[in-house]
N, C-alpha and C positions, 0 to 999 in steps of 0.2 A: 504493500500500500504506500510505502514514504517514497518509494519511488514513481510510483504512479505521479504523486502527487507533484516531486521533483521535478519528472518528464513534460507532468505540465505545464508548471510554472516556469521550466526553461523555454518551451516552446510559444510559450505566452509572451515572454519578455524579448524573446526572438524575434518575432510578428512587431512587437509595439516598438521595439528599435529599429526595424528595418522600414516602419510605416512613419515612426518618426523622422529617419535618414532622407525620404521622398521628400517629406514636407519640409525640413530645409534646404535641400537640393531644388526646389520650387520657385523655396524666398529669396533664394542667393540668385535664379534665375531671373525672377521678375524685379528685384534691385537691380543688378548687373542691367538689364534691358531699359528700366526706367534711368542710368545714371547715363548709358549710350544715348537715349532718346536728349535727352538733357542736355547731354556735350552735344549732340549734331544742332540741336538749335542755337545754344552756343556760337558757333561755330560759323551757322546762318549767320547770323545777329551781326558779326565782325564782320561778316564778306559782306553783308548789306551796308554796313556803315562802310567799309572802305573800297564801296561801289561811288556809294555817296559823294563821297570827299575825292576820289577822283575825277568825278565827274564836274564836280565843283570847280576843280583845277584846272579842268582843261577850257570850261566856259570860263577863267579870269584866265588862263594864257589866249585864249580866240581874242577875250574882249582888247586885251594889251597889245596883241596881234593887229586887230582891226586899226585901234588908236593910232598905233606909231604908224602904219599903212597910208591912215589918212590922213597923218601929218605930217606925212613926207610928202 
């Protein structure tokens, strides 16, 4: 019988750590996914500001462009 009971309780605690192992292997999944999601918007965020500010640069080198053109 003590071993019946052993058998069980090994096999019990086998089960709820291997079902526990799933369900951090999940959480580390869907962090890991939510911190990528995060950096690529990131990431966004810079190229679109320094779309920005290039684009800013080059309409004040045209307009400087034009100026000195039309005042020569």
């Amino acid at each position: 019988m003590p071993l019946v009971v052993l058998a069980i309780g090994g096999a019990t605690t086998y089960f709820l750590v291997m079902a526990q192992a799933v369900r951090n292997q999940e959480l580390i999944e869907r962090q890991f996914n939510a911190q990528v999601e995060q950096t690529v918007e990131d990431v966004r965020r810079r190229i679109i500001g320094y779309e920005f500010g290039l684009r800013g640069a080059r309409g004040a080198i045209t307009a400087v462009g034009l100026l000195i053109h039309q005042h020569n």
